[in-house]
N, C-alpha and C positions, 0 to 999 in steps of 0.2 A: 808907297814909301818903301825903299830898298832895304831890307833889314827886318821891319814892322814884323811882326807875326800874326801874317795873314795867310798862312798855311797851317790849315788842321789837318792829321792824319788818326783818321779811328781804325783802330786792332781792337777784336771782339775778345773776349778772355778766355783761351781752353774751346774754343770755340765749338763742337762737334762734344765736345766731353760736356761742356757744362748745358748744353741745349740736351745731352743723355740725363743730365744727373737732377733737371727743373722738371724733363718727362715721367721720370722715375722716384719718388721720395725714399725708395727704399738705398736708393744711393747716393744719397746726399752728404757728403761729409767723408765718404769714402773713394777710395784708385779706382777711377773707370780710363779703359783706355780705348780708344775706336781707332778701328782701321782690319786689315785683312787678316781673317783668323786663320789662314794655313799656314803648315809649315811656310811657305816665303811672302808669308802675308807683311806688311811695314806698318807702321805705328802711323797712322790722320794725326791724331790731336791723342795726348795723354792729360791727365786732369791735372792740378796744383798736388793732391794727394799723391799722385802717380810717381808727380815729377818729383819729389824727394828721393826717392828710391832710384833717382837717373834717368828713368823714361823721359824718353824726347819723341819729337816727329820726325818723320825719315830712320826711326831706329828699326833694324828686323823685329818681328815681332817675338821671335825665338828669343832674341835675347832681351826682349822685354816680357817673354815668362817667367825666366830667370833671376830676374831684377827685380821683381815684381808679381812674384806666383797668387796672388791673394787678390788682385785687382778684380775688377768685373771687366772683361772683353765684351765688344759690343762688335756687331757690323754695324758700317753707316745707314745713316736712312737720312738719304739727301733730298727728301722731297721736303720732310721737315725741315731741315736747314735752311734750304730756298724759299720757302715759307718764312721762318725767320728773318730772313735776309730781304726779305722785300719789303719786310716793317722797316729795320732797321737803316735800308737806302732811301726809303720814302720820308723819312727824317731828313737824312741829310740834303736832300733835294729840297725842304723846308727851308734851309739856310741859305744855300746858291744854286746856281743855274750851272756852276761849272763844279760837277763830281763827278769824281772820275774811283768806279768801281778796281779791284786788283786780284779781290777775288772776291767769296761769299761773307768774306766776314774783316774787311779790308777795302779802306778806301782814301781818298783825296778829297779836299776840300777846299777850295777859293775861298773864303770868306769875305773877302774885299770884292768879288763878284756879285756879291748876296747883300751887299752894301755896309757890309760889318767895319765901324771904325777903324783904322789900320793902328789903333792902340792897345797892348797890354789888358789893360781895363776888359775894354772891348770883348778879346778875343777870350779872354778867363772866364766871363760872364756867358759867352756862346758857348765854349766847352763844357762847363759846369750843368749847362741847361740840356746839354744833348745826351748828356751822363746821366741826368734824372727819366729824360725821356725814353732814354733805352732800357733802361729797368722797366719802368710803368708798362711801355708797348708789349714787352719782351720776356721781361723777368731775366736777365741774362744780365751781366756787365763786360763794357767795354773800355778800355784805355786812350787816354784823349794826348798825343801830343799839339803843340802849337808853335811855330816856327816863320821865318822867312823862308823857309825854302823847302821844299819836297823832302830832301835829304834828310836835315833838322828836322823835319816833324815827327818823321820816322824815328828819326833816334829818339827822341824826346818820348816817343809812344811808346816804344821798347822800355826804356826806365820807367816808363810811369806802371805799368803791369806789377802785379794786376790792381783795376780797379781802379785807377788811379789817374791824374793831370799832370803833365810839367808841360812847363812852358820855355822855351829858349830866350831868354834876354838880346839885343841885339849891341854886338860887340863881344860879344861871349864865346861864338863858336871858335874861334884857333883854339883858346885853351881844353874847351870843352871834347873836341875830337883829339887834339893831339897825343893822350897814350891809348885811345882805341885802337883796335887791330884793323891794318889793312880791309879786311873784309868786309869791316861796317860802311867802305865807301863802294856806291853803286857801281854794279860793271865789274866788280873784286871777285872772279870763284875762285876755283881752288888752283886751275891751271895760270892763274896770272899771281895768284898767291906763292903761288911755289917757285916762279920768276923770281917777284919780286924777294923775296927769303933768299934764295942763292944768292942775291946780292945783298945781302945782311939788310932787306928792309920789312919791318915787319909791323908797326906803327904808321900811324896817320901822323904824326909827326915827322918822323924819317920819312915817309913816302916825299913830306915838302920840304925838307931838308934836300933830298935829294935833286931837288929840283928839275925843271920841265925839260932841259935838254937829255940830262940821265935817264929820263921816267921814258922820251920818247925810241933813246938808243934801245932801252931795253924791250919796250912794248909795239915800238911803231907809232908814228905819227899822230893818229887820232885819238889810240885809246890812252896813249902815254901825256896825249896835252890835256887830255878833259878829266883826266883822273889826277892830273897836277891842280890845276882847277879845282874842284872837287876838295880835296889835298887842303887846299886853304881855306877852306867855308863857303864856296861857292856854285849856287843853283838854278842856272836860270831854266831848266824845265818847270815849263806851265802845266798846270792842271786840264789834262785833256778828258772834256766829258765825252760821254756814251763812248766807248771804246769800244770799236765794231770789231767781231772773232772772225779770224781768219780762217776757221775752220773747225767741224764737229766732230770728235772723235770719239770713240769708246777702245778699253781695250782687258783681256782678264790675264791675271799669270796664273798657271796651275800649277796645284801643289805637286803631281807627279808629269812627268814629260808626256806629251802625247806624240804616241808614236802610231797610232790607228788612222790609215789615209781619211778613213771613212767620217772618225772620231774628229780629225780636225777640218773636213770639210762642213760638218754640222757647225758647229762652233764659225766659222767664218760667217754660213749663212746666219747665225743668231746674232751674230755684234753687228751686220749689215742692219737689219730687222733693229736694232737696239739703238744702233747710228741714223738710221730714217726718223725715229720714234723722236730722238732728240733733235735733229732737223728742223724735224715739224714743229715740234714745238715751240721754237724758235722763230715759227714762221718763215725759215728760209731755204731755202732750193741752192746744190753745187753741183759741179759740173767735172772735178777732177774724184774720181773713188783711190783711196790709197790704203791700200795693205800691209800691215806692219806683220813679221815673223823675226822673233827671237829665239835662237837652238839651245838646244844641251848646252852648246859651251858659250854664252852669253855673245855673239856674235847675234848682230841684227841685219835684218835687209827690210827695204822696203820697196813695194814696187807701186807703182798708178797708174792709171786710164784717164783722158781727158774723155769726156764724153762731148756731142755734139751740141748739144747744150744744156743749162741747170737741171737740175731734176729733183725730185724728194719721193720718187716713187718706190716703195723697197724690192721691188721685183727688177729694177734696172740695178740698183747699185747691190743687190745681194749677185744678179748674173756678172756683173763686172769685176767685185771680189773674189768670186769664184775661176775666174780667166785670169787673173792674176794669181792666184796661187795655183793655177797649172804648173805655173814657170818654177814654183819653187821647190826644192828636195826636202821632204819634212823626214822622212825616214829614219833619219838618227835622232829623232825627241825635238818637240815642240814646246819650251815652256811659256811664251805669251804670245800671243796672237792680238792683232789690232785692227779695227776696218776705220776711216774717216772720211768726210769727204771738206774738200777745199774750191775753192774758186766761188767762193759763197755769193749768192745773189737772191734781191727779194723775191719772196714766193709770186711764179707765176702758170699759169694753164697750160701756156704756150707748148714746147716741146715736149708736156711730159706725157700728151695721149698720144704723139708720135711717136716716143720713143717706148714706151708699152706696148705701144700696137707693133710694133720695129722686133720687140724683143718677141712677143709670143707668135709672130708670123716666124722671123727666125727657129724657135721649139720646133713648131709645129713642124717645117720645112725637115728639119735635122731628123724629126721622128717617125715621119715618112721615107725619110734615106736611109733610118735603120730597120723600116721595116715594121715596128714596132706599135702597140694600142696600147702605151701604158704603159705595160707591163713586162716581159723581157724587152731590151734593146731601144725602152724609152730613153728621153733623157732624164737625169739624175735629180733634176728641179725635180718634177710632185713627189719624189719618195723626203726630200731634203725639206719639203716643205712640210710632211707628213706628219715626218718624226718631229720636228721643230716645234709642232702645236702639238704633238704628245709631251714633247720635254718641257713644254711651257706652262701644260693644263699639270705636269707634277710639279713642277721650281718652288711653287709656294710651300708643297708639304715637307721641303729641306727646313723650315724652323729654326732659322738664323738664328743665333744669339741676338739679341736685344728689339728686334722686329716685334712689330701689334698683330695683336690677334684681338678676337672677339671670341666670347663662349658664349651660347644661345641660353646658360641659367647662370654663370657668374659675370659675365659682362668683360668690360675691358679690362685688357693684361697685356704683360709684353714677355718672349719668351728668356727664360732663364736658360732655358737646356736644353739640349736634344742627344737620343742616344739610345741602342738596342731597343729600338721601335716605341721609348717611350717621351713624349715632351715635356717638359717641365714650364711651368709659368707663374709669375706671378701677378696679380688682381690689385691691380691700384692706377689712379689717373695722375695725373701731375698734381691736382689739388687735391688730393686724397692725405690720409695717412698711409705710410708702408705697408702694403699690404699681403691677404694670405697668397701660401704656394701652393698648387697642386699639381699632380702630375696626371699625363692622359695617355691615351695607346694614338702615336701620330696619326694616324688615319680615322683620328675620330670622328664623327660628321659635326658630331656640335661645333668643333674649332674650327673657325675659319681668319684667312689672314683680314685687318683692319688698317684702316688711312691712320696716320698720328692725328694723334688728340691735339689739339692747340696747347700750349706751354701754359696759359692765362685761362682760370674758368670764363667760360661765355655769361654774358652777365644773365639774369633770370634761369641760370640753370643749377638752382638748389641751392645747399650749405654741406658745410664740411660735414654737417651731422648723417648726410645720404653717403658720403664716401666712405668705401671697402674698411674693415675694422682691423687693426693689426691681429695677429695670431693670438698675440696673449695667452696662449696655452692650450686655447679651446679649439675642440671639432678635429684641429690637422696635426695635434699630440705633439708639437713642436711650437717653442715661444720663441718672440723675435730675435732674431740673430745664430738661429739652433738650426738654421737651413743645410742640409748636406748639400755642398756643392755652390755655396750662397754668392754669387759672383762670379760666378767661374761657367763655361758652357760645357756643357757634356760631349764625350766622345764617343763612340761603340767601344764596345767594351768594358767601359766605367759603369762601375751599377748605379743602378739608379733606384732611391725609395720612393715605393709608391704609396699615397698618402690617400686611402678613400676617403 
């Protein structure tokens, strides 16, 4: 039925912030904001706390210190997210057979696929039930829109935040869009927004005012008829499930430019290693490796290898990244670096003992031409591969801000701080009370890093009365809320009190 609202769209809430603040009790109620703590680190997700103060996603982080000095900074920890996120897709797959995911915490939903009445009634009753279900799996809430059409549900999900349901009536949408800003209709950024504004349009009601001859003088033929379309309340994109990735990539920006040849061919070979790791995981083999380099002055290139055929071996695609940055001048400052690979295909045997036996016959041949056992006038793979398992066996003892750890006599924690060699943490589970802080000498043997806790205690494992006790005053000479630093991650140079 054309109209009906048989389109649900779920948006998680604060999503990465509130999955931080269920893992943590001692941040409950309070600004957490996750995303990358360097100078040009940007804001993931800011909490509802946060966002009073302005923080948004996509904000630099700089100027979400500023806005916002008292927040808790977190780095991500995407493996709990994905964890999260695979309860909360396995719900929805409960409903229909056609979801279609958008991201980790972001999805589509058919409901007239799943045989859901194409009634109001109906569709209130399914949202309402998937809102209790995400809490119970989850402990997290997410916002439910309900609509005809992709478009409307999304909007509808956007107002309903947080926590929240609307539903779109049908007959509603003209009035409903018409003073939103251009931008809320799909296909709108900022380069078609800025078109359309020179020509005094700025509203989804102007945009159909304007009508489909003017939209296409201005935009060209296709995007100017379907955003006329669009314009008037109208959606016929279907809900496409399993949405196959066209490709795996990883990539990091550094806070200072790298300008060491040596320094940035480490780092290529590590996001290769990093890009395999995620491949595989995914079960899938590619066949194109693509190099991303961004300089000092925000100029990008990117270069690729088709290789012979799929692969997922990290010794082909880390030599392949390396042959592509031959080509490139890093000399004047490297601030992000990317490796992916593309032409994705399900994992197979086939080519990839070929092409490993291809690539170390290749070494071996070069390292005989230079003469070389190793050691002067080898090739540059076993020393790249050397240091790469040195830099990997130290990664963990950097002590991210908000990262798990385990202590071998107070148990699980996650870190508060790091800084002039010493760490800071605090002792408490997701179903704990907030608990104590202590601080260690980072290369303590007791500390070691830890997987996330599950957001839900596991059932048969205990009562609140086993979890970490707040400070209350006792043992760490400091009561709750008396924390130097309480939220915030430490930097070299910042002192730090140590609390035997």
């Amino acid at each position: 039925m054309r109209g009906a609202p048989t389109i649900l769209h779920l948006d998680m809430d604060a999503f990465y912030a509130s999955a931080e603040q269920a893992a943590k009790p001692s941040l409950r109620g309070k600004p957490v904001i996750v995303g990358g703590l360097g100078p040009r680190g940007v804001v993931a997700t800011a909490s509802y706390e946060a966002r009073v103060f302005g923080v948004h996603s996509a904000m630099a982080m700089a100027q979400a210190r500023r806005l916002c000095p008292n927040a808790a900074y977190l780095t991500p920890r995407f493996s709990l997210y994905r964890q999260v996120s695979d309860g909360v897709m396995a719900l929805l797959a409960a409903l229909s057979p056609l979801v279609e995911p958008l991201s980790l915490d972001e999805a589509f939903v058919d409901l007239e696929a799943g045989g859901v009445p194409a009634t109001a009634g109906a569709a209130l009753a399914v949202g309402e039930r998937l809102r209790s279900d995400i809490v119970a799996a989850t402990g997290l809430t997410g916002s439910v829109g309900l609509a005809g059409s992709k478009m409307l549900a999304k909007i509808a999900s956007e107002r309903a935040k947080p926590d929240g349901l609307v539903l779109i009536e049908p007959g509603t949408e003209r009035e409903l869009l018409g003073p939103l800003t251009v931008r809320t209709l799909p296909g709108v950024g900022p380069a078609t927004a800025e078109a359309l504004r020179r020509a005094g349009i700025t509203t989804v009601a102007e945009t159909r005012e304007a009508g489909e001859e003017e939209l296409v003088r201005l935009l060209g033929k296709a995007h100017g008829a379907s955003l006329y379309v669009m314009a008037c309340g109208q959606d016929d994109r279907p809900v496409v499930a399993e949405r196959d990735a066209k490709s795996v990539s990883v990539e990091d920006t550094y806070d200072v430019d790298l300008t060491d040849r040596t320094r940035v061919q480490l780092e290529v070979a590590r996001l290769a290693d990093r890009c395999v790791r995620r491949l595989r995981g995914a079960g899938r083999s590619g066949r194109t490796v693509v190099l991303k380099v961004r300089r000092y002055d925000f100029s990008t290139l990117t270069r690729s290898e088709t290789l012979r055929g799929p692969t997922d071996d990290p010794a082909v695609v880390r030599e392949a990244a390396a042959r592509l940055l031959e080509g490139v001048d890093t000399t004047a400052g490297v601030r992000l670096l990317g490796v992916g690979v593309s032409g994705l295909a399900d994992y197979t045997q086939e080519d990839l003992f070929a092409q490993a036996a291809h690539a170390a016959h290749e070494a071996q041949e070069a390292q005989e031409v230079a003469g070389g056992t190793g050691e002067a006038g080898a090739t540059p793979e076993p020393a790249l591969a050397a240091l790469e398992d040195d830099e990997g066996a130290d990664r963990p003892r950097r002590w991210l801000p908000g990262c798990d750890v385990r202590h071998a006599e107070f148990g699980a924690g996650w870190v508060q701080g790091s800084g002039v060699g010493r760490v800071t943490v605090r002792f408490e589970e997701p179903w704990s009370r907030p608990g104590r802080v202590r601080t260690f000498a980072v290369d303590d043997p007791a500390l070691e890093p830890a997987d996330p806790l599950p957001l839900l205690r596991p059932a048969g494992s205990g009562t609140d009365a086993d979890a970490p006790a707040e400070d209350e005053g006792r043992g760490e000479g400091q009561g709750p809320g008396h924390d130097p630093g309480e939220g915030q991650e430490l930097h070299p140079g910042q002192p730090v009190t140590s609390r035997p």
